[in-house]
C-alpha positions in Angstrom: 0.0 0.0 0.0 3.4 2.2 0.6 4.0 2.2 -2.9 1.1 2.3 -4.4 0.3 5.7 -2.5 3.9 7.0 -3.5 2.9 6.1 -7.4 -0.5 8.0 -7.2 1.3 10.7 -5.9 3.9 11.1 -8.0 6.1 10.5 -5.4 7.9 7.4 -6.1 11.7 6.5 -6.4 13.8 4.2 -6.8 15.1 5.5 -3.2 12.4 5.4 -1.4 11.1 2.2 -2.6 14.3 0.5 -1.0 13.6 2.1 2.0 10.2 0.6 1.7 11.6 -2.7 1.0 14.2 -2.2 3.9 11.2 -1.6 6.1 9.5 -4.5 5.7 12.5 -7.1 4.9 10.9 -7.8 1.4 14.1 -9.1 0.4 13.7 -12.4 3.2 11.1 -13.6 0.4 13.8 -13.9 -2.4 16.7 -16.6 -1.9 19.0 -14.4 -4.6 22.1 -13.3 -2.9 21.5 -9.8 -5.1 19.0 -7.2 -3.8 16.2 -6.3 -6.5 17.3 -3.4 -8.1 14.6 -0.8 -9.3 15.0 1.0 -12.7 15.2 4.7 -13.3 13.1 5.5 -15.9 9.5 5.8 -14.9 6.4 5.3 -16.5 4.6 8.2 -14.1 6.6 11.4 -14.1 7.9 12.6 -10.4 5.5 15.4 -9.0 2.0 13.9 -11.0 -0.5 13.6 -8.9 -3.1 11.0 -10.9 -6.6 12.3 -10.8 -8.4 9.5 -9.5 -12.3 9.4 -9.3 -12.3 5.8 -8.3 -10.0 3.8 -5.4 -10.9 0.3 -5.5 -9.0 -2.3 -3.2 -9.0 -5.8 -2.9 -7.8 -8.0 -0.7 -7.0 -5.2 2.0 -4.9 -6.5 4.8 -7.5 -6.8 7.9 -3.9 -5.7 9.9 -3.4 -1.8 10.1 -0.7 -0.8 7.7 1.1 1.4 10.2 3.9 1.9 7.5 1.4 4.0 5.2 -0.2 5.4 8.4 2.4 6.8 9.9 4.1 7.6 6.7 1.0 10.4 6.0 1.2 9.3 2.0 -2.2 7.2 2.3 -3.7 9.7 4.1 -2.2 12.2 1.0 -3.9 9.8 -1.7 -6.8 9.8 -0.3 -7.0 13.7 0.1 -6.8 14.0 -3.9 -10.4 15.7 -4.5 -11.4 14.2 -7.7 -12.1 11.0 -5.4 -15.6 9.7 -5.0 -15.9 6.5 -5.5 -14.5 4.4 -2.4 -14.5 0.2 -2.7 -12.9 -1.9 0.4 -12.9 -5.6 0.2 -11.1 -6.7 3.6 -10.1 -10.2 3.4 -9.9 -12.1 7.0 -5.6 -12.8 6.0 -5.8 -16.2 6.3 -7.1 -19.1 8.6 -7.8 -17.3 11.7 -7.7 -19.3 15.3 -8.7 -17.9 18.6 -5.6 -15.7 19.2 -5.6 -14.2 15.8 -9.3 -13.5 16.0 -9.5 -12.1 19.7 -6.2 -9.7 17.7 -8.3 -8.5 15.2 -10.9 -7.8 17.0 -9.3 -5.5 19.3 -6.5 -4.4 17.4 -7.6 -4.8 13.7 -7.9 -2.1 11.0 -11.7 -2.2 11.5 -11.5 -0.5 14.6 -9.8 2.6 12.8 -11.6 2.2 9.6 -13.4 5.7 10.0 -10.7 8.0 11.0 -8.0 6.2 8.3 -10.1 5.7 5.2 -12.9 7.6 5.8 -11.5 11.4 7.1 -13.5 14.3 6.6 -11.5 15.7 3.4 -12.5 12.5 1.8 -15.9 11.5 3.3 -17.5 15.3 2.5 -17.0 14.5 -1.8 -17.8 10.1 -1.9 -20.9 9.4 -3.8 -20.3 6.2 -3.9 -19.0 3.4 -1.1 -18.8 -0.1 -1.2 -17.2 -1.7 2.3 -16.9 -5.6 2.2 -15.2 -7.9 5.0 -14.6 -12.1 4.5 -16.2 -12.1 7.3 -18.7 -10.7 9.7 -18.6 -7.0 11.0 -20.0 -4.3 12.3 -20.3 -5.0 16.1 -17.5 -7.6 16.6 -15.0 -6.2 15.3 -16.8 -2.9 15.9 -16.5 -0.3 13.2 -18.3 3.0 14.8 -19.1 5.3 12.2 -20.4 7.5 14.4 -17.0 9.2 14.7 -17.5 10.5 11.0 -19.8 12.9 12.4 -23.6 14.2 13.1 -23.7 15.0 9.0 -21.6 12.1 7.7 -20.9 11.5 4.0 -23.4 14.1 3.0 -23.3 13.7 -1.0 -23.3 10.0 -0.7 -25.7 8.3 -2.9 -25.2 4.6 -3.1 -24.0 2.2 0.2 -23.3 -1.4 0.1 -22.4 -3.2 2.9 -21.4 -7.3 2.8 -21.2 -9.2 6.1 -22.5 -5.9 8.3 -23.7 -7.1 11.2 -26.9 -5.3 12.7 -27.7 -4.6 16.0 -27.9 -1.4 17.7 -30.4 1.1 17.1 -27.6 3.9 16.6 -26.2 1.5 13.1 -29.9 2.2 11.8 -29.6 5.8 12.5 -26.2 6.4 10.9 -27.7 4.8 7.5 -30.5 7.1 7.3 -28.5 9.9 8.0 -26.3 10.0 5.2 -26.3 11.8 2.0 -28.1 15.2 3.1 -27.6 16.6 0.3 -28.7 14.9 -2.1 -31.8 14.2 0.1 -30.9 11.0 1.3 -29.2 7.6 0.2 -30.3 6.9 -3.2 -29.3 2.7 -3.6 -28.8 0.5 -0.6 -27.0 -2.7 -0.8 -26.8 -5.0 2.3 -25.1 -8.7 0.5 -25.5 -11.3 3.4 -25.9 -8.5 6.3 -27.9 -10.0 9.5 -29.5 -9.0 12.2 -27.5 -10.3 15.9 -29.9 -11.8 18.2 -28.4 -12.8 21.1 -24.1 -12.9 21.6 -21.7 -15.5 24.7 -18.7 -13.8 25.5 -16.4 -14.9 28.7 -15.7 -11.3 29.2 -17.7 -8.2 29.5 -19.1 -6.5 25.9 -16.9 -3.5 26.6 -17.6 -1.6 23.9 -18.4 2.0 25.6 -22.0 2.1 24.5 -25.2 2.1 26.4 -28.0 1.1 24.2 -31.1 0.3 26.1 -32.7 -2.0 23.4 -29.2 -4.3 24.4 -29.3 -6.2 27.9 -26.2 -8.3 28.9 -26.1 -10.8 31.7 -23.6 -12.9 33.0 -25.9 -16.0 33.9 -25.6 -18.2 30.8 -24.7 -21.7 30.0 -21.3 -21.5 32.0 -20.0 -20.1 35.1 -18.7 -16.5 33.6 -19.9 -16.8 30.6 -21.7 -13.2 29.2 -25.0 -13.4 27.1 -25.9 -9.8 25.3 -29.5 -10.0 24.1 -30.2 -7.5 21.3 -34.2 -6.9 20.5 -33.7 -4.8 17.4 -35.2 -6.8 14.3 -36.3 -6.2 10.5 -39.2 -4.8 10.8 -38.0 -2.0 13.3 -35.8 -1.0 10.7 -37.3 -1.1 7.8 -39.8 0.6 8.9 -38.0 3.7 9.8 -36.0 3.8 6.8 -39.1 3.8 4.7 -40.3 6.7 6.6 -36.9 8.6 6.9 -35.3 7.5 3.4 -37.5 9.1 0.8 -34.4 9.6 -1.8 -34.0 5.9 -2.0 -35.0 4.5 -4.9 -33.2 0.9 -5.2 -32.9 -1.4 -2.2 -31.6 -4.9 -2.4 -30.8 -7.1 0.6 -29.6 -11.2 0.0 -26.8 -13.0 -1.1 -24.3 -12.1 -3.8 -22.8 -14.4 -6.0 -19.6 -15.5 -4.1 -22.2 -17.3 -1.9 -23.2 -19.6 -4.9 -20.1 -19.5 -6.8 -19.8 -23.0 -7.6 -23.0 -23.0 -9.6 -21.4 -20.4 -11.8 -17.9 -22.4 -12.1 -20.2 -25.0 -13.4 -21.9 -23.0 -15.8 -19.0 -21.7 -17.0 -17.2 -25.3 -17.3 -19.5 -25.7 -20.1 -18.3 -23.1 -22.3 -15.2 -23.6 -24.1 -13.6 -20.6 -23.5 -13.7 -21.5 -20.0 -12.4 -25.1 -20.5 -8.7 -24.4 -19.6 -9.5 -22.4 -16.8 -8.9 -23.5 -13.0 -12.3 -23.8 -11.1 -10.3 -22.1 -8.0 -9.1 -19.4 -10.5 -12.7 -18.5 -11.5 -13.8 -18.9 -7.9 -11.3 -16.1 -6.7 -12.6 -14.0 -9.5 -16.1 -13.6 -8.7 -15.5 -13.7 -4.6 -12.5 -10.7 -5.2 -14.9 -9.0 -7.3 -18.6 -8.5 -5.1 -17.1 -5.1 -3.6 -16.8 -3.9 -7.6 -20.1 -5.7 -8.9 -22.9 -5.6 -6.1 -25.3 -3.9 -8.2 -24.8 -5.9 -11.5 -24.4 -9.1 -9.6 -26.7 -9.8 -7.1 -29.7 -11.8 -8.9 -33.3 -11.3 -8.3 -33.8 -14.9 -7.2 -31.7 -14.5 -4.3 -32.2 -11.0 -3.1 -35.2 -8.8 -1.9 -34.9 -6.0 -4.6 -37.4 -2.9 -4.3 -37.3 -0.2 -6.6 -39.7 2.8 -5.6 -40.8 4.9 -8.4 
């Protein structure tokens, strides 16, 4: 993410890319004796800042990238104004145990998401932002996007969201809040985004919020063992987004195509273009791609789609 920052800002060199690489030990993944050496001549010209209008990431470490952070240069990238257009799919970086999860859920990117991606310079132009996890979000790890402010994103005009979790009234709020002024959200996408019922934990929900619709006792199944109740549910929220969202004219909620993949691998086996092509190689395509594609994708037998007139 270092470099690719230093490129769209025209501020790449061979230099600092060995620093980069210095930083990191990149050269431990290459047996050769030699260090890589970079050319000269560049393709982008020092000092060029490329006008983006669209950032789209895949496969974003779920680990803060403290180098970039603390560097400033991806907070400088994502300060260029022609950006509107914001698409994070977070992958889970592996096969996660109980160590590694209990890590990212306290010390994860998530937790920052807001104040590092999503900074007022950046949030007051998007019009468009797609935020997608490999696994579930929201509440555990907790993403609070209430930091972004009491008028957050205010020209946005098309959300998707896959894996959100629901659960607190104040996540219901911050949706219907956003894109002022345009007079609301226009398209809402929420691709296999639940509602949490009830949540064990061995250790108290510390999570510095006080919702009364949430209850949390400690008399569950096993001797210190917390339950969290949570009584929000479709209907309450639906309900008040079709009373408070009157700029929205496309809704869909269901399942994107990553969660039926293998029936379009199969499909796909069939046509000869196809026919050299590893299944797991298609597979990675469609899954890496549902941050990009949620409003072309998503098919009408596996979704609730409502379009108001």
């Amino acid at each position: 993410m270092e470099t690719i920052c230093h490129c769209v800002m025209g501020m790449w060199t061979p230099e600092i890319q060995a620093k980069i690489d210095e930083t990191v030990d990149f050269n431990r993944y290459f047996i050769d004796e030699h260090p890589f050496k970079y050319p000269d001549d560049q393709d982008i010209p020092f000092g060029h800042v490329m006008p983006l209008r669209e950032l789209t990431v895949s496969n974003l470490s779920p680990y803060k990238d403290n180098l970039a952070e603390d560097s400033g240069v991806l907070k400088k990238m994502l300060s260029i104004p022609t950006i509107v257009n914001l698409k994070l799919l977070i992958t889970i970086g592996g096969r996660l145990d109980r160590g590694r999860t209990r890590t990212l859920l306290e010390h994860g990117m998530l937790q920052t998401l807001p104040e590092t991606w999503m900074f007022p310079s950046i949030a007051e132009n998007l019009q468009k932002l797609s935020l997608f996890y490999c696994d579930y979000w929201g509440l555990y790890p907790k993403v609070d996007f209430r930091k972004l402010g009491e008028s957050p994103l205010p020209r946005l005009k098309v959300l998707a969201l896959g894996n959100y979790v629901f659960g607190q009234q104040w996540q219901v709020d911050w949706i219907a809040s956003l894109g002022r002024e345009n007079g609301g959200l226009q398209e809402l996408y929420l691709d296999k985004c639940p509602i949490i019922v009830r949540a064990w934990r061995r250790y108290p929900f510390d999570d510095g919020d006080s919702d009364p619709s949430v209850v949390e006792t400690f008399d569950g199944p096993e001797p210190g063992l917390g339950v969290r109740e949570y009584s929000l549910r479709w209907h309450n929220m639906l309900s008040q987004w079709a009373e408070s969202m009157k700029g929205l004219r496309v809704f869909c909620m269901g399942e994107g195509p990553d969660r039926d993949s293998s029936k379009l691998i199969l499909q796909r086996g069939h046509d000869e273009a196809y026919s050299n092509v590893d299944g797991r190689v298609l597979s990675r395509r469609y899954k890496d791609r549902i941050h990009r594609d949620f409003a072309s994708e998503i098919r009408a037998d596996k979704v609730k789609r409502l379009k108001i007139r």
